[in-house]
gemmi code that builds the backbone of each chain (N, CA, C; Angstrom):
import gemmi

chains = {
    "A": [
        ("UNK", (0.847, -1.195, 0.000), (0.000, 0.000, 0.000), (0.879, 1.241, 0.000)),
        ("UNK", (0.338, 1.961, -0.772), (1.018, 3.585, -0.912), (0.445, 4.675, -0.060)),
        ("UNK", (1.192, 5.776, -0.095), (0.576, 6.939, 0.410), (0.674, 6.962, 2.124)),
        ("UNK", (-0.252, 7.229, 2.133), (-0.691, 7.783, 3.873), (-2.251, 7.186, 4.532)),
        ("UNK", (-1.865, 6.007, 4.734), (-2.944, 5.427, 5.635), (-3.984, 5.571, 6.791)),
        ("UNK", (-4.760, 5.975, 7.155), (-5.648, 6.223, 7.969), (-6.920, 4.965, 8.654)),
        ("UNK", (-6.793, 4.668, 9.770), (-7.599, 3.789, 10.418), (-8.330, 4.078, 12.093)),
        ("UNK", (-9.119, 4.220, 12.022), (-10.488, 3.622, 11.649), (-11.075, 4.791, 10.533)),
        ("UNK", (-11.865, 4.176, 9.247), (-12.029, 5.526, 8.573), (-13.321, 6.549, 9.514)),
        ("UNK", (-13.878, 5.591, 9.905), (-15.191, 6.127, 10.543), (-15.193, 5.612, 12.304)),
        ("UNK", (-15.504, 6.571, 13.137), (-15.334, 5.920, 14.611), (-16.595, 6.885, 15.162)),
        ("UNK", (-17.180, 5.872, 16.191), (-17.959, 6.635, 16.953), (-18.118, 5.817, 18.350)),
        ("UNK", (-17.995, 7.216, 19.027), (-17.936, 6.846, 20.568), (-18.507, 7.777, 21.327)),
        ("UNK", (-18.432, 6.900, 22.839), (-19.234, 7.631, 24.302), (-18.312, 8.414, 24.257)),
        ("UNK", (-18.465, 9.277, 25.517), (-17.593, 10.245, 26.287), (-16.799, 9.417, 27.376)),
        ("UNK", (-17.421, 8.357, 27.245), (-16.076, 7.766, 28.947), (-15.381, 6.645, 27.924)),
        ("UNK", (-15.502, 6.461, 26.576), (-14.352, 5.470, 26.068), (-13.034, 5.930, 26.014)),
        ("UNK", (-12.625, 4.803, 25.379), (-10.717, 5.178, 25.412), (-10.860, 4.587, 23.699)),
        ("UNK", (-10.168, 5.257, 23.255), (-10.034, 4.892, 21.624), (-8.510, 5.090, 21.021)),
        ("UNK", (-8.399, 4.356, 19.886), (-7.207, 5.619, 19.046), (-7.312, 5.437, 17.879)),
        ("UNK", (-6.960, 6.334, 17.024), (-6.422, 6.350, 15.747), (-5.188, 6.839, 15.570)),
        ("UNK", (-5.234, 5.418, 14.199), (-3.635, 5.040, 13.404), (-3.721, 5.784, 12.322)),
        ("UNK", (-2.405, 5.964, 12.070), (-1.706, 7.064, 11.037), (-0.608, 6.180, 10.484)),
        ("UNK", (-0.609, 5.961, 9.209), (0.641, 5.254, 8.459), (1.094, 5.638, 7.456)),
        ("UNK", (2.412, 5.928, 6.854), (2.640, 6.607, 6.089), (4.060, 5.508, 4.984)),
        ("UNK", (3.621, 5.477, 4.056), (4.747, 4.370, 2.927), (5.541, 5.033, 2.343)),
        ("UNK", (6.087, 6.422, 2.550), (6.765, 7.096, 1.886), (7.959, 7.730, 2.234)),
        ("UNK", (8.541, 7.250, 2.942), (9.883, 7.388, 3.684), (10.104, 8.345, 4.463)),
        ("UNK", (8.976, 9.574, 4.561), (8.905, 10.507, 5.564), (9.691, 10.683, 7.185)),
        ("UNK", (10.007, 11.761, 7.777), (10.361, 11.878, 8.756), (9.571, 12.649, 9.519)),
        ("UNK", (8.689, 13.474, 9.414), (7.597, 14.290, 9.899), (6.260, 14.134, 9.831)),
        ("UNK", (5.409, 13.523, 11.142), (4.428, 13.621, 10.647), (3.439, 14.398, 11.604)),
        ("UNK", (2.109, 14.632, 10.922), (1.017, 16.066, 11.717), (0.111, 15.325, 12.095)),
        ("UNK", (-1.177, 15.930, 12.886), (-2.334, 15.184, 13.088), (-3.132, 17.035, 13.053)),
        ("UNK", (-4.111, 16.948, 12.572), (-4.822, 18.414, 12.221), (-6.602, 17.700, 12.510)),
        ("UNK", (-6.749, 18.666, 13.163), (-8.795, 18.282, 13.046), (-9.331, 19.770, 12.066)),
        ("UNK", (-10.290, 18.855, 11.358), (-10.743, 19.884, 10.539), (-11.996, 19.588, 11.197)),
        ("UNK", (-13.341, 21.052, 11.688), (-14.403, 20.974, 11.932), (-15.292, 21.530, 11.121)),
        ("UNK", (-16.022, 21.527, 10.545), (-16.957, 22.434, 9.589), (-17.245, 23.859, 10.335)),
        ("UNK", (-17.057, 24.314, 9.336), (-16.897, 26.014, 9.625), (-16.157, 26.500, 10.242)),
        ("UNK", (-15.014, 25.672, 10.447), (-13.706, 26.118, 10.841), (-12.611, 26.001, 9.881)),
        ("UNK", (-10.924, 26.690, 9.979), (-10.102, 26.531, 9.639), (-10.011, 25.011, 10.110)),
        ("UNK", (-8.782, 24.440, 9.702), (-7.943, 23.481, 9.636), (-6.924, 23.882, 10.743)),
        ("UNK", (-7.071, 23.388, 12.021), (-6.089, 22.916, 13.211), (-5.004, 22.409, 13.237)),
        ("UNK", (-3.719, 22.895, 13.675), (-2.574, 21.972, 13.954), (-2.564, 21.489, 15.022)),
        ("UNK", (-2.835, 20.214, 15.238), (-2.503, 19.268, 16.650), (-1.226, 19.819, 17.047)),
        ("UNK", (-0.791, 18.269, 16.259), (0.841, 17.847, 16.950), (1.510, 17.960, 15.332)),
        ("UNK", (3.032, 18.016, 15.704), (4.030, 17.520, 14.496), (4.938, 16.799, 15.557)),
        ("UNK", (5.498, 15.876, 14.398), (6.180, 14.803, 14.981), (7.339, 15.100, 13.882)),
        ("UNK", (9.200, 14.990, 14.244), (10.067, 14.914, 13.283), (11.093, 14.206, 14.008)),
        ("UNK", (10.909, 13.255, 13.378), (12.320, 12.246, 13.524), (11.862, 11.710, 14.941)),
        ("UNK", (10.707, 11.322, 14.934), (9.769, 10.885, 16.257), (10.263, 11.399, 17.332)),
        ("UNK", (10.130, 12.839, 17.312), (10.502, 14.042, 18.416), (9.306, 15.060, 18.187)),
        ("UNK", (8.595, 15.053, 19.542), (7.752, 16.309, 18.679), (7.959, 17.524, 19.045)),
        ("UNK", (7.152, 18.307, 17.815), (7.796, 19.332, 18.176), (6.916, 20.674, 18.179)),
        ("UNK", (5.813, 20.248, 18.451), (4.365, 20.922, 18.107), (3.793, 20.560, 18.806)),
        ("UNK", (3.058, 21.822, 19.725), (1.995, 20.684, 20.610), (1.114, 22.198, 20.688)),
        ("UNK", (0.024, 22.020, 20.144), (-1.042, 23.604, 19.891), (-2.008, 23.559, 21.296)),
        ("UNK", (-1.264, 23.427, 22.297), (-2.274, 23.865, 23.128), (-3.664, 22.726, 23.323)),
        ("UNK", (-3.275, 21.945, 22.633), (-4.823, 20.838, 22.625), (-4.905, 19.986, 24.221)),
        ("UNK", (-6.154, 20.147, 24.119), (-6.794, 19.225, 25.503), (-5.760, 18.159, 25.825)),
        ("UNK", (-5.834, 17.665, 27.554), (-4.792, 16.685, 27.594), (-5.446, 15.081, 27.539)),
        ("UNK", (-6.977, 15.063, 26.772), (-7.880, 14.170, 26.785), (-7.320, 13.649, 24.715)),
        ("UNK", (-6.591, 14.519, 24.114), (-5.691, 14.092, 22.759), (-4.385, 13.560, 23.799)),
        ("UNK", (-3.809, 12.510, 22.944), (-2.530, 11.996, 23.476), (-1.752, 11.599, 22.071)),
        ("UNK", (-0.964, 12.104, 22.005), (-0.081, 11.374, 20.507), (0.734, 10.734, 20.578)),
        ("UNK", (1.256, 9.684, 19.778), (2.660, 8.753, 20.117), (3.008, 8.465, 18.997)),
        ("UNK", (4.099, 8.163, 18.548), (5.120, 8.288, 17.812), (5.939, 7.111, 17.633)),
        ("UNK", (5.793, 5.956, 17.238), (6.437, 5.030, 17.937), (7.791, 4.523, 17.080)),
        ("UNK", (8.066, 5.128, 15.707), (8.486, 5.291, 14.915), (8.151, 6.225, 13.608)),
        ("UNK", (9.583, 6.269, 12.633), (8.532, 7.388, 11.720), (7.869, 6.732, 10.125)),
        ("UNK", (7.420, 5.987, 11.093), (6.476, 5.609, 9.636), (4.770, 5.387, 10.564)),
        ("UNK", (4.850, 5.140, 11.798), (3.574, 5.526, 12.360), (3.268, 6.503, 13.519)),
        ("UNK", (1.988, 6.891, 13.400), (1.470, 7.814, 14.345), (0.327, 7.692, 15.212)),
        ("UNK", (-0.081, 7.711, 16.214), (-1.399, 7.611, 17.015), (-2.033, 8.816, 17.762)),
        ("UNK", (-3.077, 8.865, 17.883), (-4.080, 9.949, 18.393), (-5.210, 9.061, 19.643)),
        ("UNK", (-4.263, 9.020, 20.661), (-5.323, 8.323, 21.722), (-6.434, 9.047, 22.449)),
        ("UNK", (-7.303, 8.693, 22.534), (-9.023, 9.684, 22.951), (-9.132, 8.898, 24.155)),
        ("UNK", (-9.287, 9.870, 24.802), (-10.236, 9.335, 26.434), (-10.867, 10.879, 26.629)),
        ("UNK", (-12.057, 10.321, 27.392), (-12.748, 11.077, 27.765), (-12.980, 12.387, 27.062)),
        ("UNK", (-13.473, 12.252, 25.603), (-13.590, 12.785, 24.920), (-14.939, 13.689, 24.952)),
        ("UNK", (-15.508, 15.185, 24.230), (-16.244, 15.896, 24.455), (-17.002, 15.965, 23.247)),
        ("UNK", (-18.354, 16.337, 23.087), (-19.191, 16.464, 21.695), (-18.354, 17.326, 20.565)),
        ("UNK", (-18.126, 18.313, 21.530), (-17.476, 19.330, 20.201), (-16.060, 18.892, 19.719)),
        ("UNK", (-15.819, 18.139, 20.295), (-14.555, 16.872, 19.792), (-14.933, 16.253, 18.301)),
        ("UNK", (-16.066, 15.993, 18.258), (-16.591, 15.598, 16.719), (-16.261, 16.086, 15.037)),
        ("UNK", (-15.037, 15.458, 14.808), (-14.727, 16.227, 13.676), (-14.023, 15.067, 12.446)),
        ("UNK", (-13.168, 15.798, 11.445), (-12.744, 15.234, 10.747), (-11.105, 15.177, 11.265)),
        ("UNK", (-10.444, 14.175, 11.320), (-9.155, 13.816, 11.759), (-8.420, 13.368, 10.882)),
        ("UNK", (-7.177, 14.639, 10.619), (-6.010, 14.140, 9.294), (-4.912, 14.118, 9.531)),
        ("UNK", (-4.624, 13.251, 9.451), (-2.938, 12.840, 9.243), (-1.970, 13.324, 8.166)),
        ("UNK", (-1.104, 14.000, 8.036), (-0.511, 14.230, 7.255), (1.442, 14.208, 7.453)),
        ("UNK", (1.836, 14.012, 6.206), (3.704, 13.307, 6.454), (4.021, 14.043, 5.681)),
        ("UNK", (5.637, 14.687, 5.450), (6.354, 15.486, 5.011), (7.616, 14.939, 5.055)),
        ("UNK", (8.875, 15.265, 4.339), (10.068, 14.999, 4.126), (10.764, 16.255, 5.029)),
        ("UNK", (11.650, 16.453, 5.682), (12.054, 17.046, 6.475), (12.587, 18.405, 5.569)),
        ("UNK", (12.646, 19.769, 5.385), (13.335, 20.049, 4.493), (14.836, 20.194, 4.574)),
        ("UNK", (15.070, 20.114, 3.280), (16.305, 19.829, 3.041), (17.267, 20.991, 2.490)),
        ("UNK", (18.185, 21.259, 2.724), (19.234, 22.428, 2.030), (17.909, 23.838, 1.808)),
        ("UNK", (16.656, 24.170, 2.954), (16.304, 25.307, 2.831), (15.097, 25.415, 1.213)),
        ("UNK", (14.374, 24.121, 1.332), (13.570, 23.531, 0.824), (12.466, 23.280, 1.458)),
        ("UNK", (11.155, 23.653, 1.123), (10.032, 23.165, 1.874), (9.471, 22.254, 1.331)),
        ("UNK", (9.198, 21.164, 1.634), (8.328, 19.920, 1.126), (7.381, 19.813, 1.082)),
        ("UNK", (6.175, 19.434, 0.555), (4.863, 19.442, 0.603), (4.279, 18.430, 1.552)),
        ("UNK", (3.464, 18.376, 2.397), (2.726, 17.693, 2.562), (1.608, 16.508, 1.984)),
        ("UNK", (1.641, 15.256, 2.806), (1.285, 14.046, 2.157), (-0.338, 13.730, 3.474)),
        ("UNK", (-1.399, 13.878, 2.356), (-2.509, 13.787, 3.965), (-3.081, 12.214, 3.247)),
        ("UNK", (-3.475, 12.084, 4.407), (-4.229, 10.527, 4.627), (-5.746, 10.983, 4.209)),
        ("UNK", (-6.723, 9.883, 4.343), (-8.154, 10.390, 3.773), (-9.204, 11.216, 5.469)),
        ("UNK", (-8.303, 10.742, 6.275), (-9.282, 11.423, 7.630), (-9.882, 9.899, 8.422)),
        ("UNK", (-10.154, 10.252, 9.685), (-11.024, 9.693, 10.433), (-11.902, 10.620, 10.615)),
        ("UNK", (-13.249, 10.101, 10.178), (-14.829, 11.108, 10.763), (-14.834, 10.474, 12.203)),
        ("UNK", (-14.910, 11.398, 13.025), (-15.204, 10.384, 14.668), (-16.062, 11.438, 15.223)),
        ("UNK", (-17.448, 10.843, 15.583), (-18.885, 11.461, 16.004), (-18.480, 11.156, 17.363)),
        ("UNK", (-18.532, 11.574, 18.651), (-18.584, 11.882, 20.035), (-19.864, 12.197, 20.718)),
        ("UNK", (-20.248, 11.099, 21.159), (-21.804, 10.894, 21.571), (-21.919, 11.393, 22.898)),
    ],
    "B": [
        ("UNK", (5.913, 36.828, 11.868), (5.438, 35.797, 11.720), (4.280, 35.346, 10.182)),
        ("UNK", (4.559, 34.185, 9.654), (3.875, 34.070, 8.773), (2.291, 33.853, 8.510)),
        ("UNK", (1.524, 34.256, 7.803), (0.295, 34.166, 7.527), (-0.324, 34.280, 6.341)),
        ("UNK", (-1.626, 33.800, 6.120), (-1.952, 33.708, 4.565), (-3.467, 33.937, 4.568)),
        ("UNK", (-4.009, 34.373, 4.044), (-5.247, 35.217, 3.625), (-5.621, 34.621, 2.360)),
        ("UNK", (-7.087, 33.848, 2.720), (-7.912, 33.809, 1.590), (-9.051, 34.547, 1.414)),
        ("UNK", (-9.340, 35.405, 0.324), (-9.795, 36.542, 0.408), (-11.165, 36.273, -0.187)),
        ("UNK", (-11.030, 35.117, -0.246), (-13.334, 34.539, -0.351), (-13.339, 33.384, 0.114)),
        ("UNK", (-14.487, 33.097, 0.994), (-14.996, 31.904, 2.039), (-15.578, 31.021, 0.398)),
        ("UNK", (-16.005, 31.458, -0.495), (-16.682, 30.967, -1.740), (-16.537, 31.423, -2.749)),
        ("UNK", (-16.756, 30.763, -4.058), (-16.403, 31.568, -5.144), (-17.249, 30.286, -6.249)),
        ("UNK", (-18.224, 31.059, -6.989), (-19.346, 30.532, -7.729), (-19.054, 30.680, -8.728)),
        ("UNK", (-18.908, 29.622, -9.515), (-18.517, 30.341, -10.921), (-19.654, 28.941, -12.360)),
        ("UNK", (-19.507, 29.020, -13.481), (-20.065, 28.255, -14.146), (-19.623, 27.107, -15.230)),
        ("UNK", (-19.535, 25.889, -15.474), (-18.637, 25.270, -15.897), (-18.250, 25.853, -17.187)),
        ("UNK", (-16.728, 25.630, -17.330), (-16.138, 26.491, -18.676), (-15.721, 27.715, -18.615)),
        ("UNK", (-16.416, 28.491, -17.529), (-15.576, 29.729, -17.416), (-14.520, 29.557, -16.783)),
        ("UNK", (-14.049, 30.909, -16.613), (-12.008, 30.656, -15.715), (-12.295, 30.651, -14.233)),
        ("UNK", (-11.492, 29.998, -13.516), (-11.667, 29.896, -12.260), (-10.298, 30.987, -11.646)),
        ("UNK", (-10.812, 31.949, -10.438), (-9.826, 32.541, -9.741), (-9.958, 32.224, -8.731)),
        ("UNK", (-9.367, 31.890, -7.490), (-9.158, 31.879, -6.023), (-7.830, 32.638, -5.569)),
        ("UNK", (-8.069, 33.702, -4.751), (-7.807, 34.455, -4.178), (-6.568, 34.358, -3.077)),
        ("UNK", (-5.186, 34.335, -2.861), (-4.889, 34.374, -1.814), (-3.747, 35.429, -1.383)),
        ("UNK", (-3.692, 36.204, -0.593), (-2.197, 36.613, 0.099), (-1.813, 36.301, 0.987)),
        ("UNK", (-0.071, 36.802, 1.427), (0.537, 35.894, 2.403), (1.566, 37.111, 2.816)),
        ("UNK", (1.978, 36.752, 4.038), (2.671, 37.695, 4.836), (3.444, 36.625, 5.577)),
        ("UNK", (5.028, 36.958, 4.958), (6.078, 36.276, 5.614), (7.419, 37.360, 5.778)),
        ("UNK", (8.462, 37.152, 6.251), (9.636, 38.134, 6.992), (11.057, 37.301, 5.927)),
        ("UNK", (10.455, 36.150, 5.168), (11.512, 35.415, 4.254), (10.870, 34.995, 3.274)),
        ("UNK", (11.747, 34.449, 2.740), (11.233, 33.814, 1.364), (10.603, 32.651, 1.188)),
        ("UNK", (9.104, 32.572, 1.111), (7.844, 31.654, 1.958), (8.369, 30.766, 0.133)),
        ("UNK", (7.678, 29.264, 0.666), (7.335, 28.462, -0.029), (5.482, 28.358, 0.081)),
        ("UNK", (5.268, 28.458, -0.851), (3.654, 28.513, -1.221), (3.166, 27.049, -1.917)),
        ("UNK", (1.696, 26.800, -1.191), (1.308, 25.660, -1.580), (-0.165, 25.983, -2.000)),
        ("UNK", (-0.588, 25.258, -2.770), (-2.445, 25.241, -3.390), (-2.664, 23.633, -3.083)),
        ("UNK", (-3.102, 23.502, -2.055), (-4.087, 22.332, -1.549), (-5.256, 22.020, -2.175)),
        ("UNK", (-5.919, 20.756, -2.703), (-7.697, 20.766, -2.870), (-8.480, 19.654, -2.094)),
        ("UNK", (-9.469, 19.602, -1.663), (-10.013, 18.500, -0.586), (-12.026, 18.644, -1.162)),
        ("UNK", (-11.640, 17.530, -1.897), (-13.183, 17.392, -2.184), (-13.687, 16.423, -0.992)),
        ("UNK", (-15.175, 16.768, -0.883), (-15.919, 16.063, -0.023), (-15.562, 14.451, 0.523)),
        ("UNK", (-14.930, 14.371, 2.276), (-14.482, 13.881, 2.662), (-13.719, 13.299, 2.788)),
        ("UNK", (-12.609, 13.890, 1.898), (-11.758, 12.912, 1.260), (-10.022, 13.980, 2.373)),
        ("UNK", (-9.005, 13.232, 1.872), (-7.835, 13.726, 2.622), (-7.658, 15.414, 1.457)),
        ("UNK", (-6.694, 16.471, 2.072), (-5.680, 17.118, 1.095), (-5.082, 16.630, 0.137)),
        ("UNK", (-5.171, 17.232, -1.247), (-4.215, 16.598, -2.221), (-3.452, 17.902, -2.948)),
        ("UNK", (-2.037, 17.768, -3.156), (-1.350, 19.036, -3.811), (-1.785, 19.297, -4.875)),
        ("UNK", (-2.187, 20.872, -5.070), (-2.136, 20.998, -6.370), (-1.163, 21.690, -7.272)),
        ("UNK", (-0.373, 22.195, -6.490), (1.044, 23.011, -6.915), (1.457, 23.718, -5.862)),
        ("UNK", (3.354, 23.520, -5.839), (3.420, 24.617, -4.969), (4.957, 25.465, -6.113)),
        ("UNK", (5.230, 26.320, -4.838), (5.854, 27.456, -5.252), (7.484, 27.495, -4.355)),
        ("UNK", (8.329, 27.475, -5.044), (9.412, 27.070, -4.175), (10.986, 28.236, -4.306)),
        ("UNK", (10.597, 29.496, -4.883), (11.546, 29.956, -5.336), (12.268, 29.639, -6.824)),
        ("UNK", (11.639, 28.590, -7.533), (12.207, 29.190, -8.710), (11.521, 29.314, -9.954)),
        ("UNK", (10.525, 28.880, -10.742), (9.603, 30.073, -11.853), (8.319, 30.431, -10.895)),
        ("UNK", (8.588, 31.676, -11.350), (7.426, 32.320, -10.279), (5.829, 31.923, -10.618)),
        ("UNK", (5.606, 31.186, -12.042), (4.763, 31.218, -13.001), (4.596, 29.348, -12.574)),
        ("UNK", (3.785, 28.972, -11.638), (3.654, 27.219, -11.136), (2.532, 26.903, -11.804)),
        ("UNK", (2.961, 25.553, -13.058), (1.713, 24.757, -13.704), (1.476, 23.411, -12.456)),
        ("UNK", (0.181, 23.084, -12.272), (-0.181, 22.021, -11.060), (-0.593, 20.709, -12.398)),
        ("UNK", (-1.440, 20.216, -11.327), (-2.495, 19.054, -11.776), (-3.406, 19.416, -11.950)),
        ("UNK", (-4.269, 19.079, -12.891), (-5.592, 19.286, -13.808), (-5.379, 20.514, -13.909)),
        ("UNK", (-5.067, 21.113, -14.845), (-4.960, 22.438, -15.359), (-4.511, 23.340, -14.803)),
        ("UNK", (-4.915, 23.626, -13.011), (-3.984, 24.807, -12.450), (-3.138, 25.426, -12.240)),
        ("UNK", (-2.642, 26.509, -12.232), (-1.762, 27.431, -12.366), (-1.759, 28.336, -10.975)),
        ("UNK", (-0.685, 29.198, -10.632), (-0.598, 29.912, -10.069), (0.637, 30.879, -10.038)),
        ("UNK", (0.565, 32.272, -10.002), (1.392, 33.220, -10.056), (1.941, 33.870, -8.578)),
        ("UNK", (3.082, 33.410, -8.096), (3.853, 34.265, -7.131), (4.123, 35.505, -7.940)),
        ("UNK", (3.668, 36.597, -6.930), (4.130, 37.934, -7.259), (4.481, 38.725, -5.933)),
        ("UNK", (5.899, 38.855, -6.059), (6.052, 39.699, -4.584), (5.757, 41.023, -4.243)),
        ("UNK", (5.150, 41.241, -5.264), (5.438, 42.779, -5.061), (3.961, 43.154, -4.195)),
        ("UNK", (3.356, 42.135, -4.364), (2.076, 42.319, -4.484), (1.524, 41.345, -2.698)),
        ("UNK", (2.962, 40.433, -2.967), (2.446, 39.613, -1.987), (0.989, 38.360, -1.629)),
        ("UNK", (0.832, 38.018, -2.944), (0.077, 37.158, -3.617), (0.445, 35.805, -4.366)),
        ("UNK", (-0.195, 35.170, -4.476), (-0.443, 33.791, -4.753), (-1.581, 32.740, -5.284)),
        ("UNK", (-2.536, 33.654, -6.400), (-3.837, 33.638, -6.385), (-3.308, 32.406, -7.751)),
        ("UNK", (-4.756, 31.457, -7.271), (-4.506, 30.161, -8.341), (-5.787, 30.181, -9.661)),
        ("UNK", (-5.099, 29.979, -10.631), (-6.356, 30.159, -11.746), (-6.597, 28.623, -12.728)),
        ("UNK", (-7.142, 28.784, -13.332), (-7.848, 27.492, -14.260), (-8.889, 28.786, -15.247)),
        ("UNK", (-8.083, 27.935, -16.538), (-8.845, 28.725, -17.208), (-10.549, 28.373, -17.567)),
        ("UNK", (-11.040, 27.085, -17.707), (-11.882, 26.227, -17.781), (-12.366, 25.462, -16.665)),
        ("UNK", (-13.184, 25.735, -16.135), (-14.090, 25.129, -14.950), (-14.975, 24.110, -15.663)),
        ("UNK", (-14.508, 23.150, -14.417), (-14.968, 21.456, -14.711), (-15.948, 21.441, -13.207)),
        ("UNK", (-16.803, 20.573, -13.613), (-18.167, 19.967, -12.338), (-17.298, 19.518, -11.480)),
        ("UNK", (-16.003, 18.713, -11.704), (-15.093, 17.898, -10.774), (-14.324, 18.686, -10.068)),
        ("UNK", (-14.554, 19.921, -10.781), (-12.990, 21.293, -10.003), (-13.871, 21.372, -8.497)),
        ("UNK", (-15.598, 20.926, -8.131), (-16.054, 21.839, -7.303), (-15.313, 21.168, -6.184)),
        ("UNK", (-14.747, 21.774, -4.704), (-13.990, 21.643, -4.042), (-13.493, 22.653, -2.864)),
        ("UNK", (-12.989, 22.281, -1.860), (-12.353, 23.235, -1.080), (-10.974, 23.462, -1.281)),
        ("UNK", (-10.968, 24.371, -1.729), (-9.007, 24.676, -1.607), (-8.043, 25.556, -0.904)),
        ("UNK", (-7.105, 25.363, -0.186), (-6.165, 25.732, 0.375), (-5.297, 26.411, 0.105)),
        ("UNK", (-4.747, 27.937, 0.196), (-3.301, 28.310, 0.018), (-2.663, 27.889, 1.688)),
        ("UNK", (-1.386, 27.756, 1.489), (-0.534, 27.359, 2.237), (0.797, 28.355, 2.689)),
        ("UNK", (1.571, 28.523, 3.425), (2.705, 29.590, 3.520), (3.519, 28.985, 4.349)),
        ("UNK", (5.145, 28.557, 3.962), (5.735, 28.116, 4.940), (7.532, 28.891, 4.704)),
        ("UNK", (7.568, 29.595, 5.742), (8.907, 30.043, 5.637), (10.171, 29.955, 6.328)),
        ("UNK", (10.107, 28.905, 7.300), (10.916, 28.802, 7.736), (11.538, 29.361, 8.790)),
        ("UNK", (10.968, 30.915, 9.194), (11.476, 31.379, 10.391), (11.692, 30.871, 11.557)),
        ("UNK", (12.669, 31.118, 12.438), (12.764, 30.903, 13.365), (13.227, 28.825, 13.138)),
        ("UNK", (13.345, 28.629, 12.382), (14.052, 26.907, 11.942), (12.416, 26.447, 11.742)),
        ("UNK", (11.453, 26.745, 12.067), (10.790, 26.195, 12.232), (9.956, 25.992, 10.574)),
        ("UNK", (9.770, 24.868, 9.936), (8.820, 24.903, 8.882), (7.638, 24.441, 8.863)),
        ("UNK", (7.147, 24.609, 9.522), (5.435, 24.236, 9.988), (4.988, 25.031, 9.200)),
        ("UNK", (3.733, 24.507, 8.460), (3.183, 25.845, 7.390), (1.918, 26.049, 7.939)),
        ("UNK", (1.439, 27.133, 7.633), (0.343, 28.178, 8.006), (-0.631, 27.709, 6.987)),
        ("UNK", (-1.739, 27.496, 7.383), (-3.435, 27.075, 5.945), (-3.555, 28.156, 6.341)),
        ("UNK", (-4.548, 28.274, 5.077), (-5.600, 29.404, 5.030), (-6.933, 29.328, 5.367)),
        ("UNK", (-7.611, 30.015, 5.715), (-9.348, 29.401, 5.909), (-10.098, 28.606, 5.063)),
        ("UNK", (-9.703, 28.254, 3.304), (-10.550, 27.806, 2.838), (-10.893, 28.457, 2.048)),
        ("UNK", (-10.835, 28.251, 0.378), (-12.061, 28.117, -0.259), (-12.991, 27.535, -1.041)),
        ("UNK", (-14.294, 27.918, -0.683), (-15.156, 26.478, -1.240), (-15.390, 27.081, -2.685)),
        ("UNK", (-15.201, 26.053, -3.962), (-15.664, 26.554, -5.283), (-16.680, 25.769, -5.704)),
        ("UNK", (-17.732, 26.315, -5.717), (-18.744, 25.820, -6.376), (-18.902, 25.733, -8.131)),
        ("UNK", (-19.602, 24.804, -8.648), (-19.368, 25.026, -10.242), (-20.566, 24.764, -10.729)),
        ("UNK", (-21.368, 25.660, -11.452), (-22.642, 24.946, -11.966), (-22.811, 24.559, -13.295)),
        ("UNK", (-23.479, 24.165, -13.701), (-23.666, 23.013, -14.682), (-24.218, 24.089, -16.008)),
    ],
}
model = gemmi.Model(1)
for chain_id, residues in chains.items():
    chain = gemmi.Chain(chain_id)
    for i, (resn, *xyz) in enumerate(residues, 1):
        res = gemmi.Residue()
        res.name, res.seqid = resn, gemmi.SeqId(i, " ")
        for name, pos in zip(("N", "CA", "C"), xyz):
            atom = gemmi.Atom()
            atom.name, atom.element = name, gemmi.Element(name[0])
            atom.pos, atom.b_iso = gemmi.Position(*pos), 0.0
            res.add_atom(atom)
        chain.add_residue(res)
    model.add_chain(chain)
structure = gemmi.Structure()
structure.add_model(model)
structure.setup_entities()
C-alpha cells in the first residue's frame, strides 16, 4: 500500500471510552502532523512529529494523546472525549526540508469520529 | 510571523468559465507557497506549490498559479471550470522562520461550479 494510511475511517464513541487512531505513512517521511478539521472552521494543527521528536503541541486538551512510535507511524489516543470533539481527523507526512527547501505535505483520507 | 489570507470563504462560478481563487501571504523570508484541494471527505491533495524558482507554477488538472512579490500574492487560476474542479481549496505559507517549517493554511475556499 502507498501513500498515507488512515484507520479507523469512521469511529464513533461515548464520552467515557478510550479509543485511538492510526496514522501510516509508505513514503519514507520523517515528519508527521495530526490536524482536526471541523466544519466552519479553519484546519487545526494538533501535533508535528520529526524524527519521532515532537515538536508541536497547539495547546490541545490533555484528553488528545499522541505517540510516535516510529517514523512511519502515528497515534491519536481519545479518552474522555467531548461532543465538540466531533470532527474530521487528518494525518498528514512530510520529508524534512532539506538544504532550505520546503516539502509538501502528504494527507491521509481522515477519520470522521462522532462523540456521543 | 507568517500568515496567509484567503480573500473569499466561496467563489461561484459556471462550468467552462475561468476559475480565480484568491490568496495573500505575509512572511519576513522567502515563503514556499502551496495550493491544496479537498473534495468532499476525502484527505488534502497538492495541487502546486511554489518554491523559489519560476514564479509562473503549472499544477495538476490544469492549475496554475502566479507568485508575485510585489504584491504579496499567490492567487490560483484554471482557465476552464470542470463539475469535478467543485472543491475546497487551500493556500498554504511556509517560511521557515525561526528553523521552524510548519506551514500556516488558510481558511478555505469552497468553489462551487454549476452546470
Amino acid at each position: 500500500e502507498t501513500g498515507v494510511t488512515q484507520t479507523p475511517r469512521h469511529l464513533v464513541m461515548g464520552m467515557t471510552n478510550k479509543k485511538s487512531l492510526k496514522c501510516e505513512q509508505h513514503l519514507g517521511h520523517n515528519a508527521m502532523y495530526w490536524y482536526k478539521q471541523s466544519a466552519k472552521k479553519p484546519l487545526e494543527l494538533m501535533f508535528v512529529y520529526s524524527l519521532e521528536e515532537r515538536v508541536e503541541n497547539n495547546s490541545v486538551p490533555s484528553r488528545f494523546s499522541p505517540e510516535c512510535p516510529n517514523s512511519s507511524h502515528l497515534f491519536l489516543h481519545l479518552h474522555t472525549l467531548q461532543p465538540e470533539d466531533s470532527a474530521l481527523y487528518l494525518c498528514a507526512s512530510s520529508q524534512d526540508v532539506l538544504a532550505g527547501v520546503v516539502n509538501e505535505q502528504f494527507f491521509g483520507p481522515g477519520t470522521r469520529l462522532t462523540v456521543l | 510571523a507568517q500568515s496567509v489570507t484567503q480573500l473569499d470563504s466561496h467563489v461561484s462560478v459556471s462550468e467552462g468559465t475561468p476559475v480565480l481563487l484568491r490568496c495573500n501571504y505575509s512572511s519576513s523570508y522567502s515563503p514556499s507557497l502551496f495550493w491544496y484541494v479537498q473534495h468532499p471527505n476525502k484527505g488534502l491533495q497538492l495541487l502546486l506549490k511554489y518554491t523559489s524558482a519560476a514564479t509562473l507554477v503549472k499544477g495538476i488538472n490544469g492549475f496554475e498559479a502566479e507568485f508575485k512579490k510585489s504584491e504579496t500574492s499567490f492567487h490560483l487560476t484554471k482557465p476552464s471550470a470542470h463539475m469535478s474542479d467543485a472543491a475546497e481549496y487551500f493556500c498554504v505559507v511556509s517560511d521557515g522562520a525561526g528553523g521552524s517549517y510548519i506551514p500556516t493554511f488558510g481558511r478555505g475556499t469552497s468553489l462551487i461550479v454549476h452546470p
